[in-house]
VEXDRENVO-278198 format. One record per residue (C-alpha): residue number from 0; x, y, z. Coordinates in steps of 0.2 Angstrom, whole numbers. Each point is the difference from the previous one (the first is absolute). Example, Ala and Ser with C-alpha at 12.3 -4.5 7.8 and 13.67 -1.06 7.14 Angstrom:
<atoms>
{0 {62 -22 39}}
{1 {6 17 -3}}
</atoms>
This chain:
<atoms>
{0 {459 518 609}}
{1 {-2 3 -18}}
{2 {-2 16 -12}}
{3 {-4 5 -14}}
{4 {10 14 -10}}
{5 {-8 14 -7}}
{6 {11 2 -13}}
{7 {-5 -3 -18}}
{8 {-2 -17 -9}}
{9 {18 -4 -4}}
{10 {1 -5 -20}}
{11 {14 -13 5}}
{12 {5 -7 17}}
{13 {17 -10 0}}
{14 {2 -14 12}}
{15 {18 -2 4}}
{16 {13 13 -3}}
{17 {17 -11 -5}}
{18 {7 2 -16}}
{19 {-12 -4 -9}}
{20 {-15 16 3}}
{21 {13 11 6}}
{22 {5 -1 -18}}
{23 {-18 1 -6}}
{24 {-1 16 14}}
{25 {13 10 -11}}
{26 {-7 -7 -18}}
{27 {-16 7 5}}
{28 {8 18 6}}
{29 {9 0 -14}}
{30 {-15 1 -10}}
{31 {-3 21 5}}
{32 {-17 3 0}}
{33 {-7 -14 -7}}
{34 {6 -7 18}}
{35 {-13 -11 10}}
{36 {-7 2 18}}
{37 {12 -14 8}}
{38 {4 -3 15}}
{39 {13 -18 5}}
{40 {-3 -10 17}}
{41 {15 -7 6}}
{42 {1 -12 16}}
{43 {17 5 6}}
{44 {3 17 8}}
{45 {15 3 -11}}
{46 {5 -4 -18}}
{47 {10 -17 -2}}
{48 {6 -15 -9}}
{49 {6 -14 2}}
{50 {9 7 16}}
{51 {4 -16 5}}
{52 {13 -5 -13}}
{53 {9 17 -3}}
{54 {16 -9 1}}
{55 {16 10 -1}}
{56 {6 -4 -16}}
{57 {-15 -9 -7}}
{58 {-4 10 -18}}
{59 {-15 1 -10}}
{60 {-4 -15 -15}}
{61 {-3 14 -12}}
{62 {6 15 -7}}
{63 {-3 18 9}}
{64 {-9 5 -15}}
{65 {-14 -11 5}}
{66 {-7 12 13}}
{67 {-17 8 5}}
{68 {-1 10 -16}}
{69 {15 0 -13}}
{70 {-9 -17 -14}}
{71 {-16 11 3}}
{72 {7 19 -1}}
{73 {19 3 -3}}
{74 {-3 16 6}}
{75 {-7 0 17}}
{76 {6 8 15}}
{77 {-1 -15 11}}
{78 {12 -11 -10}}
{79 {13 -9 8}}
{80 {14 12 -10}}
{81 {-10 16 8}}
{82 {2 -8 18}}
{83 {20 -1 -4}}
{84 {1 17 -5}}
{85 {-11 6 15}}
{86 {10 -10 12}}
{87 {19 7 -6}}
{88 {3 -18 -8}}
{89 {-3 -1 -19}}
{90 {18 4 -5}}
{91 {5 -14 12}}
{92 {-11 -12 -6}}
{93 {5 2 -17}}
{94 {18 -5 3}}
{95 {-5 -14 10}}
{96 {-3 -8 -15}}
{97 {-17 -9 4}}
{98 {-17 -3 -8}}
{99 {-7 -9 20}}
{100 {0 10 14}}
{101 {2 -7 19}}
{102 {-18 -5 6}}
{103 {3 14 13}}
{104 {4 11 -11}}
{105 {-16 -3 -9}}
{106 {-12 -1 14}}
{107 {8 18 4}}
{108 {-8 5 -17}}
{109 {-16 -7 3}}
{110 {1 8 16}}
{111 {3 17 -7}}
{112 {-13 -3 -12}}
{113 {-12 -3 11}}
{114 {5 15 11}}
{115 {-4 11 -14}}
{116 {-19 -4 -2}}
{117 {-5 0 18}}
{118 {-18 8 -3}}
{119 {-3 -17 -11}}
{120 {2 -14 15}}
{121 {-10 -2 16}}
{122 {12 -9 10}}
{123 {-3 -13 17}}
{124 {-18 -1 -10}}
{125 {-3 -19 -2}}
{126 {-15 -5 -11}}
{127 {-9 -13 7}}
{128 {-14 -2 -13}}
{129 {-9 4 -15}}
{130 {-19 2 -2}}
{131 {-12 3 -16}}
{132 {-9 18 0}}
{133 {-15 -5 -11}}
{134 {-4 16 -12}}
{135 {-18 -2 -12}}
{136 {4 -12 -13}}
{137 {19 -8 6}}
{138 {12 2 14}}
{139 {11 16 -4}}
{140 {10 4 16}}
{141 {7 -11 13}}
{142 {3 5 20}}
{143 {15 -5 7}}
{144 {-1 -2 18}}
{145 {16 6 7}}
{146 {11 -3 18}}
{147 {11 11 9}}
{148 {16 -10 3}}
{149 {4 9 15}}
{150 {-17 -2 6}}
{151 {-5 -16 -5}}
{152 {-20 3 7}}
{153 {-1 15 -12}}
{154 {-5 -3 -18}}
{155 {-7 15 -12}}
{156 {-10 -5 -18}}
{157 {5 8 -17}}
{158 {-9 -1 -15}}
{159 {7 -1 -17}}
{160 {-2 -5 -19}}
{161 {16 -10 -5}}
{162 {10 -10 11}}
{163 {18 -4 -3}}
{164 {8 -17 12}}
{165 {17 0 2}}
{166 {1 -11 16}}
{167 {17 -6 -4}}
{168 {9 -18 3}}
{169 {-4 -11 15}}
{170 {13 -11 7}}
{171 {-2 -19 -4}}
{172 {6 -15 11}}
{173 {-1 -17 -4}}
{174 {-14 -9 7}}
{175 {4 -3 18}}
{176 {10 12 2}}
{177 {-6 14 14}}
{178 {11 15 3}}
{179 {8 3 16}}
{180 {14 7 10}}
{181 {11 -11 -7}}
{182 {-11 -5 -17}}
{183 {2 16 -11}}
{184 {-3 5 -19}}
{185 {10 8 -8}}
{186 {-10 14 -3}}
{187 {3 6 21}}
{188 {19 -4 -3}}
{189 {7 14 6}}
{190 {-13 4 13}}
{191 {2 -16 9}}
{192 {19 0 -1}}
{193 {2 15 7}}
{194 {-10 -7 16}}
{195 {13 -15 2}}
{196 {7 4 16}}
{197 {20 -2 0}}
{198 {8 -18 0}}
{199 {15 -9 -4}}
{200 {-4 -12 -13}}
{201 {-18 -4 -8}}
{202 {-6 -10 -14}}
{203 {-11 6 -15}}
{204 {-9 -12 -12}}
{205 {-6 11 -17}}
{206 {-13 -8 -9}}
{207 {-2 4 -18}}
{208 {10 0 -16}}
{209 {-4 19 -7}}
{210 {8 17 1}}
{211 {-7 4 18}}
{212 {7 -18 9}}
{213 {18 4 -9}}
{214 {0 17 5}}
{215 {-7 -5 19}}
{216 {17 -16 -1}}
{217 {12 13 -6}}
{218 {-5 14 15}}
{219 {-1 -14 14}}
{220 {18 -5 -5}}
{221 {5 18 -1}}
{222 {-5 7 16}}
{223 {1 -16 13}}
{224 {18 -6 -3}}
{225 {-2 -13 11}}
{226 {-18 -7 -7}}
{227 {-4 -13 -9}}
{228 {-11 -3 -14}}
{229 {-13 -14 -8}}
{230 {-7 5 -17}}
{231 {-12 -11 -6}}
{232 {-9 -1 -15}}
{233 {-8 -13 -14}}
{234 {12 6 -12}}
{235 {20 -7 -4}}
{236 {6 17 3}}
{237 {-4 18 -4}}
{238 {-8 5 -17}}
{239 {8 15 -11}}
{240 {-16 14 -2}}
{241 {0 1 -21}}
{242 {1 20 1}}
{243 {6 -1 -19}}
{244 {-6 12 -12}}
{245 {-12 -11 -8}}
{246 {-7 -9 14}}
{247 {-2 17 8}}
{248 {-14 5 -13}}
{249 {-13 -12 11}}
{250 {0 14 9}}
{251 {-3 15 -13}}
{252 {-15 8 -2}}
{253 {-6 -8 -16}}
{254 {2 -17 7}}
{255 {-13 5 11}}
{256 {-11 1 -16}}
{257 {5 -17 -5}}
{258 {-3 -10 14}}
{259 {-18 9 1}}
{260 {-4 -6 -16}}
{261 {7 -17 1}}
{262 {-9 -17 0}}
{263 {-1 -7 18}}
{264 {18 -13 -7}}
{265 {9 14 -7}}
{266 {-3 8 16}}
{267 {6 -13 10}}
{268 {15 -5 -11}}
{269 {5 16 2}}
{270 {0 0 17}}
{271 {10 -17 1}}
{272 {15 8 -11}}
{273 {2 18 8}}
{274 {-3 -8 18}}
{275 {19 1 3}}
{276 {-1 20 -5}}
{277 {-7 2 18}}
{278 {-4 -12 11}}
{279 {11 -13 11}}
{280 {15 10 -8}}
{281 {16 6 6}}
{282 {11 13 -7}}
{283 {15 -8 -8}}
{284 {13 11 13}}
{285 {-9 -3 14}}
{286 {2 -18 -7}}
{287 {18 3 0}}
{288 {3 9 15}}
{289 {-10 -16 10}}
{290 {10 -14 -9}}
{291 {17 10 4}}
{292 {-3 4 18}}
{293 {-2 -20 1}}
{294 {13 -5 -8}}
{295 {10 13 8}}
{296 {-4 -6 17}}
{297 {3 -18 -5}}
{298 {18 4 -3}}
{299 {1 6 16}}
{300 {-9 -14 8}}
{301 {-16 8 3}}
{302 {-16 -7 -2}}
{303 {-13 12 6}}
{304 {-12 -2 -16}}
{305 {-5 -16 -3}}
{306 {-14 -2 -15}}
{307 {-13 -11 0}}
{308 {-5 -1 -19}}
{309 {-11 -12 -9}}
{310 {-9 3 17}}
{311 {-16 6 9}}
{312 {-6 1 17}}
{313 {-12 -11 6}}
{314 {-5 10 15}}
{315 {5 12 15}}
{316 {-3 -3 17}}
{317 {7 7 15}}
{318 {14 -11 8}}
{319 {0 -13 15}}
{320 {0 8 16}}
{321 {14 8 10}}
{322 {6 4 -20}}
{323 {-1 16 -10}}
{324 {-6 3 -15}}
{325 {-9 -9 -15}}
{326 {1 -17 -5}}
{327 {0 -1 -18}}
{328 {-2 -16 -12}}
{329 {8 0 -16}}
{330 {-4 -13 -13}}
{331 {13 -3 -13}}
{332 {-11 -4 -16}}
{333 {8 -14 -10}}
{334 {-1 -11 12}}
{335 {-13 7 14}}
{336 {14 -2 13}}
{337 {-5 12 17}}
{338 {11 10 10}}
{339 {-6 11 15}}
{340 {15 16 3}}
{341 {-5 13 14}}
{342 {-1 17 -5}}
{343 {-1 18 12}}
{344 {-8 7 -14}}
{345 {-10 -8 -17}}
{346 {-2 12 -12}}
{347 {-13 -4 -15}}
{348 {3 9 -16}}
{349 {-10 -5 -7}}
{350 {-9 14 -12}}
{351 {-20 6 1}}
{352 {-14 0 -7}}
{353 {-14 13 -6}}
{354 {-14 8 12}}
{355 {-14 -10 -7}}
{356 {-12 18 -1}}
{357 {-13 -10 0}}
{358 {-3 -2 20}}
{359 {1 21 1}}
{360 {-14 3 -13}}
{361 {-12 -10 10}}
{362 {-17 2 -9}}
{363 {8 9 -15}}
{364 {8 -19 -5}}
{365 {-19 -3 -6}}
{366 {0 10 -13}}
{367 {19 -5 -7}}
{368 {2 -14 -16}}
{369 {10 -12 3}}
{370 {9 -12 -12}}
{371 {-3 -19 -3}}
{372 {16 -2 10}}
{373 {-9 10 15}}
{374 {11 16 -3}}
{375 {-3 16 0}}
{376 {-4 6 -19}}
{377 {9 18 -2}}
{378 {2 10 -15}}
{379 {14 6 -7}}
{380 {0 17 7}}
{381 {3 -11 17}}
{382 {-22 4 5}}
{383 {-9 -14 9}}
{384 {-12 -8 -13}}
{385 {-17 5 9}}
{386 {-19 -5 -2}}
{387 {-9 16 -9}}
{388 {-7 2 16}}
{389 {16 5 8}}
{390 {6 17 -9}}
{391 {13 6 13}}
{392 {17 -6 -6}}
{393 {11 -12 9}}
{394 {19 0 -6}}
{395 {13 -11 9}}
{396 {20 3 -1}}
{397 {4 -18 4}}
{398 {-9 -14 0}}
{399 {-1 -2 -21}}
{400 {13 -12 -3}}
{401 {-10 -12 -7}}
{402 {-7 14 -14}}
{403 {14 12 0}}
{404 {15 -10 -2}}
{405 {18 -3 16}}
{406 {0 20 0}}
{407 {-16 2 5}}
{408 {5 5 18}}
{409 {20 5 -3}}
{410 {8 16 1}}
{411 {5 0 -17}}
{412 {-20 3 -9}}
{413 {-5 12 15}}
{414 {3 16 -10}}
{415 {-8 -5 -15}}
{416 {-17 -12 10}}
{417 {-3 17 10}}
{418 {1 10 -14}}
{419 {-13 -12 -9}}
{420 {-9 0 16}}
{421 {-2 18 -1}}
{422 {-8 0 -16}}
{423 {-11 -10 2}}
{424 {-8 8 13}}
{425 {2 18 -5}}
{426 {-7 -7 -16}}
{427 {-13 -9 9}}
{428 {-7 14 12}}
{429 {-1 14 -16}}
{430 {-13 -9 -5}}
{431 {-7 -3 17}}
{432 {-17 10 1}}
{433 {3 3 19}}
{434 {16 5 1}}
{435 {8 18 -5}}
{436 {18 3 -1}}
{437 {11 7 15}}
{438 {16 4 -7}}
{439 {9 -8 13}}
{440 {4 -10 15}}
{441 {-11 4 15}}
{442 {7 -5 16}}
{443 {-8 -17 8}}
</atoms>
């Protein structure tokens, strides 16, 4: 059964309501009366992120200061310092000593955040597809059909004049790989572990050689004394994330202008240096903390991880009959030699990759320009390079890696891309014949 709301055109409809456009909810707020008529859509019925790796003792890879708000507005009320205070904790935090919070602590922020701009977010409100709404000379406004979550046969229709996607991450695999009971990625860590039903010895095999496989190894060795663990990856061991001060600046704001205006090499060389600021990286103590519990149990004559480097795996398959768990084959590199080790549980970490927004924009794709690499052209202000037919703006946090440079989708430029973002449009729709002025937030 579907409905059409009677409310008024939105001027921007966010898709997705992580990070991301919950920071682009409060830049837009923060703007008084010059606020848009926004309204976010968020497929879960409650905020989250990343719930499934909120690992005790697993900390943030960047300072507190890159929040929601502060690189945008030292001043705001929703920055990370202002959820301290409110909480009773800022004192504490300080003598702590500490420029990374725990992840948990962190996702408890956002949390609050979010809590504090209900009227902005329409949760358990999945949308399901995009459609053009031809106006007299291009098309100006789009209808975004829209289902009920908790009643999946019920869909309502929205209209608006800017969309902003923020679709987030999704979890990759190798090819060949299909999740399962005892197939996992790392992104339904927690979740799953916490289904395991109680035994006295299992057997882990961690794929992956970033931040996310180290951490999973570390807690599998913490919490099951008596497990044992295979880590394998294609790397000789673990790589050090460059978080120095100078590598750190891929990730400023103005390196977001160089890579924009860079030559398709510069670009890509770029890329290939800074790699190890981000991905397949593992903090140095973590690092440490791994290679002493090792050795550690060596002394004592323990072997319960055992890794596999200079590795991959060839394949997973479930194991002979009458036998639990997986059968995984492990191909040392040098020399191609196989070996097949049975695992209860395969855990792939073995990152993500964007949302391709494409596919959700269904006949709106044939007004976007595309590159000669068959990408999506996007301006700097992060808009969707459109045909002059299509004037209803199309932003996307994510997805602009390839014209936005490795922060494109990170924590650390979210502040400052939202408030960009927010510009832009406000920018955009004062000169927009159809649109007037709210002065605020309308609820969705």
């Amino acid at each position: 059964m579907a409905s059409q709301e009677t409310s008024r055109t939105l001027d921007v409809a966010g898709i997705g309501f992580g990070p991301s456009n919950l920071a682009l909810a409060i830049a837009l707020r923060e703007r008084g009366r010059e606020a848009p008529n926004a309204a976010f859509f968020e497929r879960s019925t409650s905020f989250g992120w990343h719930r499934g790796m909120l690992i005790d003792d697993a900390t943030m890879q960047i300072s507190f200061l890159k929040d929601l708000v502060t690189l945008r507005d030292p001043r705001s009320s929703f920055s990370f310092l202002c959820y301290l205070q409110e909480h009773g904790r800022l004192v504490d935090f300080i003598n702590h000593q500490i420029l990374v919070p725990s992840r948990a602590e962190f996702h408890d922020y956002l949390a609050w955040a979010a809590a504090r701009v209900p009227e902005a977010v329409s949760y358990g409100s999945e949308v399901i597809a995009v459609r053009p709404v031809p106006g007299d000379r291009a098309v100006d406004c789009v209808e975004l059909v829209i289902r009920d979550v908790a009643e999946p046969g019920r869909t309502r229709t929205r209209l608006a004049r800017n969309l902003v996607l923020a679709t987030g991450l999704q979890p990759a695999l190798p090819d060949g790989v299909e999740p399962s009971d005892r197939v996992w990625h790392s992104s339904d860590f927690l979740h799953r572990l916490a289904e395991l039903p109680p035994a006295p010895e299992r057997t882990f095999t961690v794929v992956g050689a970033g931040q996310s496989a180290a951490e999973i190894t570390n807690h599998l060795l913490g919490t099951f004394p008596d497990a044992r663990v295979h880590a394998v990856f294609s790397r000789y061991g673990y790589s050090v994330a460059d978080d120095s001060p100078f590598a750190n600046r891929i990730f400023d704001p103005a390196a977001v202008d160089d890579y924009y205006l860079a030559s398709p090499a510069v670009r890509e060389s770029l890329m290939r240096y800074h790699g190890n600021a981000n991905y397949s990286v593992v903090d140095l103590d973590l690092i440490k903390e791994i290679y002493r519990r090792q050795y550690q149990e060596k002394v004592a004559g323990i072997h319960r991880l055992r890794i596999a480097n200079v590795s991959r795996v060839r394949a997973v398959a479930p194991a002979a009959a009458g036998v639990d768990g997986v059968e995984v084959q492990i191909e040392f590199l040098p020399n191609g030699d196989v070996e097949t080790v049975n695992s209860d549980i395969v855990i792939f970490a073995t990152g993500y990759r964007p949302a391709d927004p494409l596919p959700l924009l269904g006949e709106l794709a044939d007004f976007i320009e595309l590159d000669d690499e068959g990408m999506l052209r996007v301006d700097r202000n992060y808009r969707v390079v459109t045909s002059e037919k299509l004037t209803c703006g199309i932003y996307l946090q994510g997805a602009t890696e390839h014209t936005h440079g490795i922060s494109s989708s990170l924590l650390s430029m979210t502040a400052v891309r939202s408030g960009e973002i927010a510009e832009s449009l406000c920018a955009d729709l004062r000169h927009s014949p159809a649109r007037a002025v709210t002065g605020a937030l309308r609820t969705p």
